[in-house]
Structures are given as structure tokens and as C-alpha cells.
Backbone as CSV, one residue per row, in Angstrom:
resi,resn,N_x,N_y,N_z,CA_x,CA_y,CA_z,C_x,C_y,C_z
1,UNK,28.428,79.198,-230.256,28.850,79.238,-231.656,27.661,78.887,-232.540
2,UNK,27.606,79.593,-233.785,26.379,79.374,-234.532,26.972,78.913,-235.872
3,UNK,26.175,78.211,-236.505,26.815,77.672,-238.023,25.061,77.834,-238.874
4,UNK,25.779,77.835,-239.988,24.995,77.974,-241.039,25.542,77.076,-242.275
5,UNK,25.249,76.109,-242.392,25.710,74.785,-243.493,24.253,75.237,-245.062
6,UNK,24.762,75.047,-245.933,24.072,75.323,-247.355,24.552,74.120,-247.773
7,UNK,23.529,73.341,-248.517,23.682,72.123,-249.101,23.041,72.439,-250.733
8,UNK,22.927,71.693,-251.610,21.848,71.561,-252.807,22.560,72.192,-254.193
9,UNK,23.020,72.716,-254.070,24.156,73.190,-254.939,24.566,72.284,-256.301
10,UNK,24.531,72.919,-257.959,25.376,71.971,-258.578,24.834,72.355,-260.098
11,UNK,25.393,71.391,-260.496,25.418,71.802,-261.871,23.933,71.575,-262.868
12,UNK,23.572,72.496,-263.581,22.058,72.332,-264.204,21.976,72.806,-265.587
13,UNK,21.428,71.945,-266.536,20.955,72.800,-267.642,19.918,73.957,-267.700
14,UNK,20.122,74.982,-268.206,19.027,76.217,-268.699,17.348,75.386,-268.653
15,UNK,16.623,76.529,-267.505,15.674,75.697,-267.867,15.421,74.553,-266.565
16,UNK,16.363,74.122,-265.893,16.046,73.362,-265.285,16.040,73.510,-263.425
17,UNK,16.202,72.690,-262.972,15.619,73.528,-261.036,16.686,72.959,-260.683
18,UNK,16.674,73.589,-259.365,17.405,73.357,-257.893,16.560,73.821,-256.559
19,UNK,16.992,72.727,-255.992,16.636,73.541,-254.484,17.692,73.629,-253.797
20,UNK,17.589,74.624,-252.807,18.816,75.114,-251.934,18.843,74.794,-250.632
21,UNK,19.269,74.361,-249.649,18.927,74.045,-248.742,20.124,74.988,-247.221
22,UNK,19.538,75.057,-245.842,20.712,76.281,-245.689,19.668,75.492,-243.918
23,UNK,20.846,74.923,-242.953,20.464,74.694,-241.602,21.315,75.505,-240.566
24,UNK,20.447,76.337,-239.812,21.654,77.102,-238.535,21.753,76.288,-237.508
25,UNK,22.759,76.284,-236.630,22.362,75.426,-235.392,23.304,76.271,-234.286
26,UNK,23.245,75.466,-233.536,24.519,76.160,-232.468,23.553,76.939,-231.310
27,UNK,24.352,77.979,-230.387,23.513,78.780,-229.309,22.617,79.291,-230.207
28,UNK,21.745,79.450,-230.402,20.802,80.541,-230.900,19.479,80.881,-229.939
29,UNK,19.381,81.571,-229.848,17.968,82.287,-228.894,17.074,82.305,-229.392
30,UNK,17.248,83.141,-230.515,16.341,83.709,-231.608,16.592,83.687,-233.012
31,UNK,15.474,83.104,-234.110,15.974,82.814,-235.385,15.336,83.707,-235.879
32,UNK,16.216,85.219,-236.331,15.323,86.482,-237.043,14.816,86.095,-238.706
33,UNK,15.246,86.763,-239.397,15.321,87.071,-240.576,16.463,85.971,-241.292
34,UNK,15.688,85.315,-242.522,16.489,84.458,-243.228,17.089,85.167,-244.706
35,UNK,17.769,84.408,-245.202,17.977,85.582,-246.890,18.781,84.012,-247.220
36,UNK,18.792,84.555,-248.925,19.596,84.049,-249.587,20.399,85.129,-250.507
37,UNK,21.702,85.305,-250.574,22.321,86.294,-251.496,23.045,85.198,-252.350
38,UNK,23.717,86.028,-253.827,24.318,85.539,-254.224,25.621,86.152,-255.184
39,UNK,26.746,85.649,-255.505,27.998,86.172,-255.910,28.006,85.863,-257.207
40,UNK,28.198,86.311,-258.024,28.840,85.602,-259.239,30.673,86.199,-259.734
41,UNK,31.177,85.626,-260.191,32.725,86.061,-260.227,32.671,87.825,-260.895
42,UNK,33.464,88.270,-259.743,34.029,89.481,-260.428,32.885,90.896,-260.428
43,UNK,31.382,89.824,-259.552,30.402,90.929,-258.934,30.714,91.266,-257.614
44,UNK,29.311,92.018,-257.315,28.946,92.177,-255.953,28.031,91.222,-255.143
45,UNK,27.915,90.656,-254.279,26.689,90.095,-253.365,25.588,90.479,-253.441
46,UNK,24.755,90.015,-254.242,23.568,90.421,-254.045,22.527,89.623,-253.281
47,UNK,21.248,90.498,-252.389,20.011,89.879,-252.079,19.654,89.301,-253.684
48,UNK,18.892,87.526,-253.193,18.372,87.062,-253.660,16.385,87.175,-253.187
49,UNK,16.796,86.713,-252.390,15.406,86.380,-251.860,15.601,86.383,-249.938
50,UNK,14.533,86.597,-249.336,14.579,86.996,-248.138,13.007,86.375,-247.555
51,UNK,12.960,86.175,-246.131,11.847,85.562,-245.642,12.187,85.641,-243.837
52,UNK,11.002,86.483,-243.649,11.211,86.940,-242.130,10.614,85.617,-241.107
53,UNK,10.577,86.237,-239.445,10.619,84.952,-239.184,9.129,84.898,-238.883
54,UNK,7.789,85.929,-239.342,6.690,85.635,-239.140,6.041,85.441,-241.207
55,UNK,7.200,85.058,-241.792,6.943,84.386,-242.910,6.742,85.519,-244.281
56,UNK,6.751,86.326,-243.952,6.872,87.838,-245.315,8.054,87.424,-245.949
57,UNK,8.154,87.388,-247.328,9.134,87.022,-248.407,9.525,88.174,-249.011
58,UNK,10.381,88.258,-249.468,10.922,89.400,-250.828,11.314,88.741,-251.687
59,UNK,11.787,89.042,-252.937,12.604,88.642,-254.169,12.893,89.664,-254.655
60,UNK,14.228,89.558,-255.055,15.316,90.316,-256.777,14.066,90.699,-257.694
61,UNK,14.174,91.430,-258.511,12.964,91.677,-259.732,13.449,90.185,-260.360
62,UNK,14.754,89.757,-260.784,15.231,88.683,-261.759,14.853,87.495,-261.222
63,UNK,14.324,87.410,-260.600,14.449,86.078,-259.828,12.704,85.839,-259.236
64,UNK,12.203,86.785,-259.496,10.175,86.771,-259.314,9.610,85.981,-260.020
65,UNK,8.895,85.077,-259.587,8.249,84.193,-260.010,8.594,82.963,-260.688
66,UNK,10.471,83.020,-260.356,11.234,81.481,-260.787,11.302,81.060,-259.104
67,UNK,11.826,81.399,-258.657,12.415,80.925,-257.438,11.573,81.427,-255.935
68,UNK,11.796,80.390,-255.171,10.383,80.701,-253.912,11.341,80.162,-252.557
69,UNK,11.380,81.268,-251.661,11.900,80.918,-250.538,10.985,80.834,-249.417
70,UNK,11.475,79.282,-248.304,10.241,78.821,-247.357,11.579,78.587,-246.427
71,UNK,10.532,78.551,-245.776,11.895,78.096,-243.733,10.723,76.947,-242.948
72,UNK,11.501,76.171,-242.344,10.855,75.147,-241.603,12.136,75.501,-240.029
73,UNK,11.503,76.566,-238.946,12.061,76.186,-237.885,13.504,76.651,-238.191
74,UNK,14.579,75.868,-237.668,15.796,76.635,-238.136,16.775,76.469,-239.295
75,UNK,15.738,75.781,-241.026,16.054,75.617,-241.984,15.151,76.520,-243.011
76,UNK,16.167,77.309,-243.712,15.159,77.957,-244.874,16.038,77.290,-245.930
77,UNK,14.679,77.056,-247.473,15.326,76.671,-248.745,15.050,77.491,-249.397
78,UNK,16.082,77.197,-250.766,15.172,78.506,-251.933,15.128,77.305,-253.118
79,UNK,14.066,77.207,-252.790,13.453,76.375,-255.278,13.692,77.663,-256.123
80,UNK,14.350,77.030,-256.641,14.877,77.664,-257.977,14.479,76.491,-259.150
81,UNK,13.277,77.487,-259.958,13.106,76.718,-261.276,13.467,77.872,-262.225
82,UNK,13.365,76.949,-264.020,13.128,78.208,-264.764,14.947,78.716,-264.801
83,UNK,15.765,77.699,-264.201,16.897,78.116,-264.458,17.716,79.002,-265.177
84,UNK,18.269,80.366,-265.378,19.377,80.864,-266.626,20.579,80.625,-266.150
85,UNK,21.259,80.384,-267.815,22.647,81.047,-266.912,23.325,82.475,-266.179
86,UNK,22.761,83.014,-266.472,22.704,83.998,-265.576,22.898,83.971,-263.957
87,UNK,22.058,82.800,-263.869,21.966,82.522,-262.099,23.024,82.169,-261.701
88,UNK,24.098,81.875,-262.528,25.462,81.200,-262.062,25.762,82.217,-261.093
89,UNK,26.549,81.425,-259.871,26.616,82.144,-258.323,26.999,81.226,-257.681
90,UNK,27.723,81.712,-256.718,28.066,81.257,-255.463,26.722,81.364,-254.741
91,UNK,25.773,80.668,-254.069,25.051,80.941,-252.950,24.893,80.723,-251.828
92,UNK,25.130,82.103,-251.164,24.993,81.995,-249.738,23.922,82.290,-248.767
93,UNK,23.822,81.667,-247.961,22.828,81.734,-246.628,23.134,82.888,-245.715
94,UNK,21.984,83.374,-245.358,22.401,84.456,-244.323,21.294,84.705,-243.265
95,UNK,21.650,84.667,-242.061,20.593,85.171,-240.966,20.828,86.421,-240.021
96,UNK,19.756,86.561,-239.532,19.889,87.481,-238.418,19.739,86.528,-236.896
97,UNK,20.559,86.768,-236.388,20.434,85.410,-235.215,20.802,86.962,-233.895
98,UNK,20.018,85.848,-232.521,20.274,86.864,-231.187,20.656,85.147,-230.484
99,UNK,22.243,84.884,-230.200,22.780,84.116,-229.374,22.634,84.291,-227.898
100,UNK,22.501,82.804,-227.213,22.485,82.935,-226.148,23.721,83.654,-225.323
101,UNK,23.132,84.444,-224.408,24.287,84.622,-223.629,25.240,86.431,-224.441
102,UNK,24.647,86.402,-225.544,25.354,87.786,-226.026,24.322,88.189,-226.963
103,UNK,23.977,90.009,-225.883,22.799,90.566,-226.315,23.304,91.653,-227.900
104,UNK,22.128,91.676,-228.453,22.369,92.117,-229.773,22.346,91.068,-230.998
105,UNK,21.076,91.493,-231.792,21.174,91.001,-233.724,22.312,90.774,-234.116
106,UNK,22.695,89.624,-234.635,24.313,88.831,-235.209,23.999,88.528,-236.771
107,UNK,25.119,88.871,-237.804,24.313,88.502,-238.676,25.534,87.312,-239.023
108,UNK,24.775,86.044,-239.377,25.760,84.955,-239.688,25.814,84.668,-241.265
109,UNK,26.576,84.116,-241.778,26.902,83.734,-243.304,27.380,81.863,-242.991
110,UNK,27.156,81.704,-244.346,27.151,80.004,-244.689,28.434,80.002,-245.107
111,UNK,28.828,79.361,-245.952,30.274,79.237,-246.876,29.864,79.484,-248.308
112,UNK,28.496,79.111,-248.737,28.288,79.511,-249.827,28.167,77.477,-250.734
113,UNK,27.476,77.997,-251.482,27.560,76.541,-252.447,27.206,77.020,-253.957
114,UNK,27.855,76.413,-254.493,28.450,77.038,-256.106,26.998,76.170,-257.261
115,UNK,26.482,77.676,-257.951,25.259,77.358,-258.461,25.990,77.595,-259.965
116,UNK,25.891,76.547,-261.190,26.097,76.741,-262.242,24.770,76.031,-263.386
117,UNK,24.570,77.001,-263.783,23.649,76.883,-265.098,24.251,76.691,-266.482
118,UNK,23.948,75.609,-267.000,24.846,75.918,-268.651,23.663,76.206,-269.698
119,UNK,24.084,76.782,-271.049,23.260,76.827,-271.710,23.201,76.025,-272.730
């Protein structure tokens, strides 16, 4: 069994930071590809930011040069400065994991932790 826990989550003025924090644990073999997506009510899921496991990053156009995603082993975070409200979201963690014992790329999800910006 694999888990993916997201911590860091909460309430912020415009303007101001967060960091995100997101640990897998459980069987895992292999820790692929990390991401962060995010929901806001009444959207779609979107990629936020992404970071492979030999360290290549992506970002959203909206989200370039506020927010920076890093992994330590089997924890990736995302800093988020430069806050909008806009960023308001659910955010979730997401990997590409290969479990012991069952062959084939798995992709796992967090529960999500609720990002609100006020203005």
C-alpha cells in the first residue's frame, strides 16, 4: 500500500507564501515523477508544477517564477510566494510510483490540502 500525505496548507494574505509539503511511503520500488496539481471549486485539475526523479521541473505559465518545486528522496514541496487569490485551490500531490511486488507505473494522489488566498 502506498500513501501520499500533503501537509502546509492554509490561509494567506495576497502577496504572501506557503510551502507545501507532500510525503509517499508504503511498498514503493521506485519513486518516478512528482507533480503538484490543483482544483479550485467548480474547475478542472490542473498541473501545477512537476519535477522528475533525475530533478527536471516544469511550471503552469501562472505560476513561473512565484512558486518552485524541490523533492528530497520520497518528499517533494512546492514554495509558493507572490501569493494571488487566484491560487485559491485544493492542492494535491501526485506521483508516478512502481510498487513492490506489482509490475507497472501507478499513479497515486494525496487527499489534497485546501490553499486560500484573500485579498
Amino acid at each position: 500500500q502506498v500513501q501520499l500525505v500533503e501537509s502546509g496548507g492554509g490561509l494567506v494574505q495576497a502577496g504572501g507564501s506557503l510551502r507545501l509539503s507532500c510525503a509517499a511511503s508504503g511498498s514503493i520500488f521506485s519513486l518516478n515523477a512528482m507533480d503538484w496539481y490543483r482544483q479550485a471549486p467548480g474547475k478542472q485539475r490542473d498541473l501545477v508544477a512537476g519535477i522528475t526523479s533525475g530533478g527536471s521541473t516544469n511550471y503552469a505559465d501562472c505560476v513561473k517564477g512565484r512558486f518552485t518545486i524541490s523533492r528530497d528522496n520520497a518528499k517533494v514541496y512546492l514554495q509558493m510566494n507572490s501569493l494571488k487569490p487566484e491560487d485559491t485551490a485544493v492542492y494535491y500531490c501526485h506521483a508516478k510510483i512502481v510498487v513492490f511486488g506489482k509490475p507497472g507505473l501507478y499513479d497515486y494522489w494525496g487527499q489534497g490540502t485546501q490553499v486560500t488566498v484573500s485579498s
